[in-house]
N, C-alpha and C positions, 0 to 999 in steps of 0.2 A: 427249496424254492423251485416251483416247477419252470418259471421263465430260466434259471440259472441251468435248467439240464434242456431246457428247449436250445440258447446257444451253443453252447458246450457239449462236443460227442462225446465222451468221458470223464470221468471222476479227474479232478484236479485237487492237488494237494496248496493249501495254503500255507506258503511256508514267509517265505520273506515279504515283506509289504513295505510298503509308503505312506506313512500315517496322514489324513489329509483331517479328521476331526475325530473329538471325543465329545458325545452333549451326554452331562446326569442328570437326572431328573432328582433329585434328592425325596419331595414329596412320594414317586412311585417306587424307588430305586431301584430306576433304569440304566442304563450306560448304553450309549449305542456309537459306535464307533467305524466311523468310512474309512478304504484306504483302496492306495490302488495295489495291484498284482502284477506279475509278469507277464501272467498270460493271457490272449485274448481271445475273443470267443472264434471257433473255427468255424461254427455254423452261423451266423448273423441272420436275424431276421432283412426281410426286405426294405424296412424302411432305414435301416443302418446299412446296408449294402451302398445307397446313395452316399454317404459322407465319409470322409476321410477324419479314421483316427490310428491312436498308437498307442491309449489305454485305456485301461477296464477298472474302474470304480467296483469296489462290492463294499458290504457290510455287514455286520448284525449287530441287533439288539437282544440285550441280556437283562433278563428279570431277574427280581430280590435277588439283589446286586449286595454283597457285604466285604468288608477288609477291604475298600478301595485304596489301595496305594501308586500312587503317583511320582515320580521321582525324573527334576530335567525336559521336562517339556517346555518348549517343543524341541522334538527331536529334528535332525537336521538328515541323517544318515537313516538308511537301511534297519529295519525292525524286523524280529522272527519274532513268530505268532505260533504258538504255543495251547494247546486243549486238552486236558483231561478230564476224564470222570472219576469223582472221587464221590463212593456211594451215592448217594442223591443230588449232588452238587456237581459242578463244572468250574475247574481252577483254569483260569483264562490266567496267561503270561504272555508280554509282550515288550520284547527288550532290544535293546541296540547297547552299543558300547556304552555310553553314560546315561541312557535315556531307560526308563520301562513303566508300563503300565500291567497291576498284579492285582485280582480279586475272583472271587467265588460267585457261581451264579445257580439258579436254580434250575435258569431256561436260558435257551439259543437259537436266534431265529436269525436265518440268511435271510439277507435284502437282496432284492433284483441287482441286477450287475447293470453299469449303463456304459457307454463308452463317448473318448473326445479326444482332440486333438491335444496337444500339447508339446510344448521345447523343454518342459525338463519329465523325460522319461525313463525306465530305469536305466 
């Protein structure tokens, strides 16, 4: 995402999140999933410079989506996010102590990052 390296002066690792949605499309099999992250953007454009926040939303969606498994949602706690490449495919893992979300993807596309106020941050 080019807005996501427009905020951000560096590569960030997505490691623990905050699951805030999962939507499937079954008809396309999509899965696209929000959540928020640690960290927040160090360069902010100017119209976010005006408002006060303390988190950063990202996302993506993932095309020909297969083996969806789902186990405990919604999670309540802390999630690691999880990406490999396995030959042509993309094994997306995302777990917490009871909670995870586990499936294969063909494609990965990062969502803009947005940012907002909030009382329960990590």
């Amino acid at each position: 995402s080019n807005f996501f390296n427009m905020v951000f002066s560096g590569a960030i690792k997505i490691g623990e999140i905050k699951l805030f949605s999962i939507v499937v499309d079954n008809v396309a099999s999509t899965a696209t999933l929000a959540f928020n992250i640690k960290e927040l953007p160090d360069k902010p454009p100017l119209k976010w410079q005006s408002i006060e926040y303390n988190a950063c939303r990202i996302g993506f969606t993932c095309d020909d989506v297969r083996g969806l498994n789902v186990k405990n949602l919604p999670a309540t706690s802390l999630m690691t996010v999880n990406i490999e490449r396995h030959d042509s495919r993309f094994r997306v893992s995302i777990e917490a102590e009871d909670s995870s979300i586990e499936f294969t993807a063909a494609y990965l596309r990062l969502g803009d990052p947005s940012v907002y106020f909030t009382d329960d941050v990590f």
